[in-house]
C-alpha positions as CSV (number, residue, x, y, z in Angstrom):
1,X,-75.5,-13.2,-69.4
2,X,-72.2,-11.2,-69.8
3,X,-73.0,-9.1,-66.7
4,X,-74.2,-12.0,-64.6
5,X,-70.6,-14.1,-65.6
6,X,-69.0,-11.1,-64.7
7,X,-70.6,-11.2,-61.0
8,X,-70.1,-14.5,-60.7
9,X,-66.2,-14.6,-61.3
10,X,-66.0,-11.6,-59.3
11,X,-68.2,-13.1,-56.7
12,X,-65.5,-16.2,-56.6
13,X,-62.3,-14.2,-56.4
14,X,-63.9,-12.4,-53.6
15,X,-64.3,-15.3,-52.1
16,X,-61.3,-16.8,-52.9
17,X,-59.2,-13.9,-51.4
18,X,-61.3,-14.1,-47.9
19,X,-60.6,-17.3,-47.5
20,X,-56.9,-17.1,-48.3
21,X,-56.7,-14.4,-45.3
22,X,-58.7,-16.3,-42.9
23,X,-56.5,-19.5,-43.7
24,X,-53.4,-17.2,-43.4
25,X,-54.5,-16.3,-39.8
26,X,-55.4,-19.5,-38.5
27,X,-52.4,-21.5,-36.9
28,X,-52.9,-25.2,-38.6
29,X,-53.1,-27.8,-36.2
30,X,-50.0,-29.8,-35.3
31,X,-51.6,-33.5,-35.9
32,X,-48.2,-35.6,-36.4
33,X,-47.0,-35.3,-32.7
34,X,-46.7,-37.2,-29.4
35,X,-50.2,-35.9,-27.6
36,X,-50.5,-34.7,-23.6
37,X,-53.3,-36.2,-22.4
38,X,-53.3,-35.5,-18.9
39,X,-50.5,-33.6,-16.6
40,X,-47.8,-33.3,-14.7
41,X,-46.3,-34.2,-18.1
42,X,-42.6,-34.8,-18.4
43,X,-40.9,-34.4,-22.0
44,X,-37.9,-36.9,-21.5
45,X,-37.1,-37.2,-25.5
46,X,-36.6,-34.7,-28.7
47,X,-40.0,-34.4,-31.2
48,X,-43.3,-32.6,-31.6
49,X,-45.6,-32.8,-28.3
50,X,-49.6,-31.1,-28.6
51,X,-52.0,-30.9,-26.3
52,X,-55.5,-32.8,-27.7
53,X,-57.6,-30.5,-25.4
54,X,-58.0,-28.4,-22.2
55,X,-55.8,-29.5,-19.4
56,X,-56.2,-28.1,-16.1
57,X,-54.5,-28.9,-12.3
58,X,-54.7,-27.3,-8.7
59,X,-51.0,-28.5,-8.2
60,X,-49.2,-25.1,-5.9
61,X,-45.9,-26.4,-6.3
62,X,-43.7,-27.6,-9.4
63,X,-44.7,-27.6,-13.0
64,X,-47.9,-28.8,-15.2
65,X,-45.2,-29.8,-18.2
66,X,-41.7,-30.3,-17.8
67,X,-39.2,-30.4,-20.6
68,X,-36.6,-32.1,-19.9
69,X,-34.6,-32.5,-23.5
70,X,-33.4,-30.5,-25.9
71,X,-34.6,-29.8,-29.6
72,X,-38.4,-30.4,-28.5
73,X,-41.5,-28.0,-30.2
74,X,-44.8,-28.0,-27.8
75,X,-47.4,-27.0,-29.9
76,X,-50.7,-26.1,-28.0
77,X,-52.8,-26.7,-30.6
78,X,-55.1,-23.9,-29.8
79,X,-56.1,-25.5,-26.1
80,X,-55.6,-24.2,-23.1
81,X,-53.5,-24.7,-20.3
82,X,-54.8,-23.9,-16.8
83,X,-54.0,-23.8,-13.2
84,X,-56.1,-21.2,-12.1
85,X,-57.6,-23.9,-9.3
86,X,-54.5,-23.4,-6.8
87,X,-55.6,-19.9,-6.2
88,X,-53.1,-16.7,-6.0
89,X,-50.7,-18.2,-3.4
90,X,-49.2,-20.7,-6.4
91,X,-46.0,-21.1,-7.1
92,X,-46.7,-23.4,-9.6
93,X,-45.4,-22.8,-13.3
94,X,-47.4,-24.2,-16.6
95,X,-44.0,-25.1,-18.7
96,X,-40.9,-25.5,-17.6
97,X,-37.1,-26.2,-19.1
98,X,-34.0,-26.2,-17.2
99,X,-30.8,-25.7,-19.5
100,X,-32.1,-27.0,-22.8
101,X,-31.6,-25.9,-25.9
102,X,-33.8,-25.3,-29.4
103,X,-37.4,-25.6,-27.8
104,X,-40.0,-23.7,-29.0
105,X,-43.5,-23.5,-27.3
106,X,-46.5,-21.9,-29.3
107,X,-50.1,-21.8,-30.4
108,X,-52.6,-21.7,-27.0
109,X,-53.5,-20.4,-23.8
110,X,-51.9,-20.6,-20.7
111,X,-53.8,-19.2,-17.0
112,X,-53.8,-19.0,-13.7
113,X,-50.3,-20.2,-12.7
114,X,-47.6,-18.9,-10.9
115,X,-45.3,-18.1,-14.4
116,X,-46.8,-19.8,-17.6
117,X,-43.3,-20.7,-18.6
118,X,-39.7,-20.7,-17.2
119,X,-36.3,-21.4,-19.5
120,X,-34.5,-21.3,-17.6
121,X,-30.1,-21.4,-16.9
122,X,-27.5,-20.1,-14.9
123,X,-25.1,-17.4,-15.7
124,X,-23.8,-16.8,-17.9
125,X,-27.1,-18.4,-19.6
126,X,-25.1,-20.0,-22.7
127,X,-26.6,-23.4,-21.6
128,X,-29.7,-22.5,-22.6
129,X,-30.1,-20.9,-26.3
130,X,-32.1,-21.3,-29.7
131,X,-35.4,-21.4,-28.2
132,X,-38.9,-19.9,-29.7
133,X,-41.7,-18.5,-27.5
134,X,-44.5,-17.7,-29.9
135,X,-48.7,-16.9,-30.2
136,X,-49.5,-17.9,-26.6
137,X,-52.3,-16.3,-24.8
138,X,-50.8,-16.4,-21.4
139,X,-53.4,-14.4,-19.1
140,X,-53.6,-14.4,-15.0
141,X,-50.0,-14.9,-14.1
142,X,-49.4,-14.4,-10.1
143,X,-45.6,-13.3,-10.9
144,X,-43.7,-13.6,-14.6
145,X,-45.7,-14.1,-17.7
146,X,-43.1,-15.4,-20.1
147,X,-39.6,-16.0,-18.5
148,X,-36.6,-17.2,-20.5
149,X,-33.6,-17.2,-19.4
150,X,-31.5,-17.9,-22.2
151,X,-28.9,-17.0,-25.4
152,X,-30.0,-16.3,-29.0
153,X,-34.0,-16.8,-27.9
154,X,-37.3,-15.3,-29.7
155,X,-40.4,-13.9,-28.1
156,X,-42.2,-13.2,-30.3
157,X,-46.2,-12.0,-30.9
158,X,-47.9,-13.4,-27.7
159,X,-50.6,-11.7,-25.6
160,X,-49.7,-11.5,-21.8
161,X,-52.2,-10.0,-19.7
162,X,-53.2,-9.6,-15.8
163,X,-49.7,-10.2,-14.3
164,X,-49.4,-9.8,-11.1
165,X,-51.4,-10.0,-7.4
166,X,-49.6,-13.1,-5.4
167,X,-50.6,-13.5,-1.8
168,X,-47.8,-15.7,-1.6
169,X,-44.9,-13.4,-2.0
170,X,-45.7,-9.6,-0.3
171,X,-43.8,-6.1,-2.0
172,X,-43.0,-8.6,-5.1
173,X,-42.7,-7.4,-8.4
174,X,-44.7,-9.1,-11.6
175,X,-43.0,-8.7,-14.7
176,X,-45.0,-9.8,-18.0
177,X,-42.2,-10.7,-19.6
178,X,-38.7,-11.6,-18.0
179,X,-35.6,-11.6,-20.8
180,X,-32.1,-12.5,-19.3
181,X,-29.1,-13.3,-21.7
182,X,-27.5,-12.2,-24.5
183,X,-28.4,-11.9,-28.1
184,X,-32.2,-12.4,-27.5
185,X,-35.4,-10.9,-29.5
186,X,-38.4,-9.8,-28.2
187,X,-40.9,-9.3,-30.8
188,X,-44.7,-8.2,-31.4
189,X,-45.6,-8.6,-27.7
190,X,-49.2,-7.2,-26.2
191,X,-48.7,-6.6,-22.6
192,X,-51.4,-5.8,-20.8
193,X,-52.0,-4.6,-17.1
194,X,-48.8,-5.6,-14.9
195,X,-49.3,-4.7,-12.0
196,X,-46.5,-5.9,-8.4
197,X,-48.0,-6.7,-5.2
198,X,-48.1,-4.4,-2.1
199,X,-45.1,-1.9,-3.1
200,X,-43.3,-4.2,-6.0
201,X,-43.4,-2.9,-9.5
202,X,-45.3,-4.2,-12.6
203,X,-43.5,-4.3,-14.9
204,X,-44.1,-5.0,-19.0
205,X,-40.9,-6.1,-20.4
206,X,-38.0,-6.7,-17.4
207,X,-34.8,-7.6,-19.1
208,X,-31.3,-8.0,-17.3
209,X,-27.3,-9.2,-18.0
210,X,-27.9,-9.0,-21.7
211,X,-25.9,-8.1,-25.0
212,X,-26.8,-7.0,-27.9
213,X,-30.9,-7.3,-27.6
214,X,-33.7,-6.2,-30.0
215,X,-36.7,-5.0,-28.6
216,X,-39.1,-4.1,-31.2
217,X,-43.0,-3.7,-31.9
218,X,-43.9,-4.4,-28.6
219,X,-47.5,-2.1,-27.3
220,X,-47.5,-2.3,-23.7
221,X,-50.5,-0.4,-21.1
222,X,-52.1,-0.9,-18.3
223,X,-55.6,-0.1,-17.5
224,X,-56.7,2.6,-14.9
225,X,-58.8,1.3,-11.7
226,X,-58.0,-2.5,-11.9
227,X,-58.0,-3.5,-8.5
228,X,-55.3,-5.3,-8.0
229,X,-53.0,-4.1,-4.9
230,X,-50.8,-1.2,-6.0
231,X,-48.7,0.9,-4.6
232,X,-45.0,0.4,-6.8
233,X,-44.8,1.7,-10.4
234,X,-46.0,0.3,-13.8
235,X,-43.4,0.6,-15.9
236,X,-43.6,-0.3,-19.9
237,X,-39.5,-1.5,-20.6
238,X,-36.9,-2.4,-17.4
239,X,-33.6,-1.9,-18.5
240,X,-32.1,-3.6,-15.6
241,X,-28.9,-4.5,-14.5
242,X,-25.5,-4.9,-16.9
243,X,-27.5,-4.7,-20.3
244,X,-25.7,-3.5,-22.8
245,X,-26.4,-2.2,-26.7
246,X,-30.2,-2.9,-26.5
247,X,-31.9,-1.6,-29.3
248,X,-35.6,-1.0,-28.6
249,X,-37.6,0.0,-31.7
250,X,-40.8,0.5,-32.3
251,X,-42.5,0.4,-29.1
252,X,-45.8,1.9,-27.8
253,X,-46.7,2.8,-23.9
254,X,-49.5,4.4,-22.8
255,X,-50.7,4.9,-19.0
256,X,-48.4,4.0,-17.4
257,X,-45.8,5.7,-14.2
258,X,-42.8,4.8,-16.5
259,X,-42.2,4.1,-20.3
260,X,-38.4,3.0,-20.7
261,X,-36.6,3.2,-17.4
262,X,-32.8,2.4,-18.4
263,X,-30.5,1.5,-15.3
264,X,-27.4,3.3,-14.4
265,X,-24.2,1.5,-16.2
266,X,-26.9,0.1,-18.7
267,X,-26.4,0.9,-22.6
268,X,-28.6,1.2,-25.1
269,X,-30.5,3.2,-28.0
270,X,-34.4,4.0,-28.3
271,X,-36.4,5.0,-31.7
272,X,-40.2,5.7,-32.8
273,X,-41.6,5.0,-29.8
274,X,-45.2,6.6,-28.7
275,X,-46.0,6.8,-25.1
276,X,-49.9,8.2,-24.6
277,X,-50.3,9.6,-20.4
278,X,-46.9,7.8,-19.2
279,X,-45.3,10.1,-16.4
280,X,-41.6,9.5,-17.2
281,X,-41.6,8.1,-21.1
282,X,-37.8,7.3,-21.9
283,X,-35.0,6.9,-20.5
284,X,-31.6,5.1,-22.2
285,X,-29.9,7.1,-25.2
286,X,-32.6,9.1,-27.6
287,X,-31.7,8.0,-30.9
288,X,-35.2,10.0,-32.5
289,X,-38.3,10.2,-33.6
290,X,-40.1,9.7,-30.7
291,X,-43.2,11.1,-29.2
């Protein structure tokens, strides 16, 4: 009996700890929200928005879900987003928000469009700030993954994959994700297979007239033999134009033509980074320990 109690409280703290960790994995369900039933979609107030399920359109132009107010969180709820139907001419973009401030977007799937999301504000972006781009799936972008254009911003643990192949814009490049803006953080990011059209680059991470950026933890590849029109480079990290004391941390390349391409007049520092088969692996100031 002593050895069969002691199996059986073991057996339950086994238990117990499994499902702790598969709880502490699962995103909950945002239930107290205003849902989006059916799109185009415009967010004209400040609150919680979800999607209730899968929501799909064949629109080319515009965007599935506008924001259009500040202070907003569009939760995803797990469902996917999808305009896959307009083809790879689109110019269409899942999410859109045009000089608002404190949105965060998070927790689903978004395919097939033109850019899954846009922040977007003009230089020198301080119009737009606070926002939080987080766990999204965003897979079969023609041209940008994740663009935010923005001050003070997160990106932070999504999976962006299969960038890249527009018919509607030849020699373009595709950029995963696209960073512009000071004091940003790009976090935790997969990126997957960029790849430009005709001679434009793919590009992972493309970031450009920043200050003071973090750009840690980030794994970024690309496959070999995808079939996608090539003929540019695949670069990992962009440091583009006036960017200065980046700090990129952390970060993993592998097959790729570049790993960190820094631009002339560009600033910034680079540490334990790995690059596996990447033909030029850093550029920027070595500050060490990388391989």
């Amino acid at each position: 009996m002593r050895t069969h109690a002691s199996l059986t409280i073991g057996t339950r703290l086994l238990l117990a700890s499994v499902l702790l960790a598969v709880a502490a994995g699962v995103e909950a369900e945002t239930a107290a929200c205003t849902p989006i039933t059916s799109v185009p979609y415009v967010v004209t107030s400040p609150g919680i928005y979800c999607l209730t399920g899968d929501l799909s359109t064949n629109m080319a132009t515009g965007a599935a879900i506008v924001i259009a107010a500040s202070n907003v969180v569009l939760d995803l709820n797990g469902h996917r987003l999808g305009g896959g139907a307009a083809g790879p001419s689109t110019n269409a973009i899942g999410i859109l928000g045009i000089q608002r401030k404190n949105v965060t977007i998070r927790n689903g799937t978004v395919r097939g469009f033109a850019s899954a999301l846009l922040l977007f504000a003009e230089s020198p972006y301080t119009d737009s700030s606070g926002h939080v781009v987080e766990d999204l799936r965003v897979d079969q972008m023609t041209q940008v993954g994740i663009a935010v254009f923005s001050a003070n911003s997160i990106v932070r643990n999504n999976f962006v994959t299969s960038t890249g192949g527009s018919t509607a814009h030849p020699d373009m490049e595709a950029h995963g994700i696209s960073v512009i803006g000071s004091g940003n953080r790009i976090l935790g990011n997969d990126i997957i297979d960029t790849v430009g059209t005709g001679t434009g680059s793919g590009i992972g991470i493309a970031v450009r007239f920043s200050l003071g950026l973090v750009i840690a933890g980030n794994r970024i590849s690309n496959r070999m033999g995808m079939g996608l029109p090539e003929t540019g480079r695949t670069r990992g990290l962009q440091i583009g134009d006036a960017v200065d004391e980046v700090l990129i941390i952390g970060n993993t390349f592998s097959h790729l033509d570049d790993g960190i391409v820094c631009y002339p007049g560009s600033t910034g520092k680079y540490r334990d980074t790995l690059s596996f088969n990447v033909g030029l692996p850093f550029g920027c100031t070595n500050a060490g320990n990388n391989n």
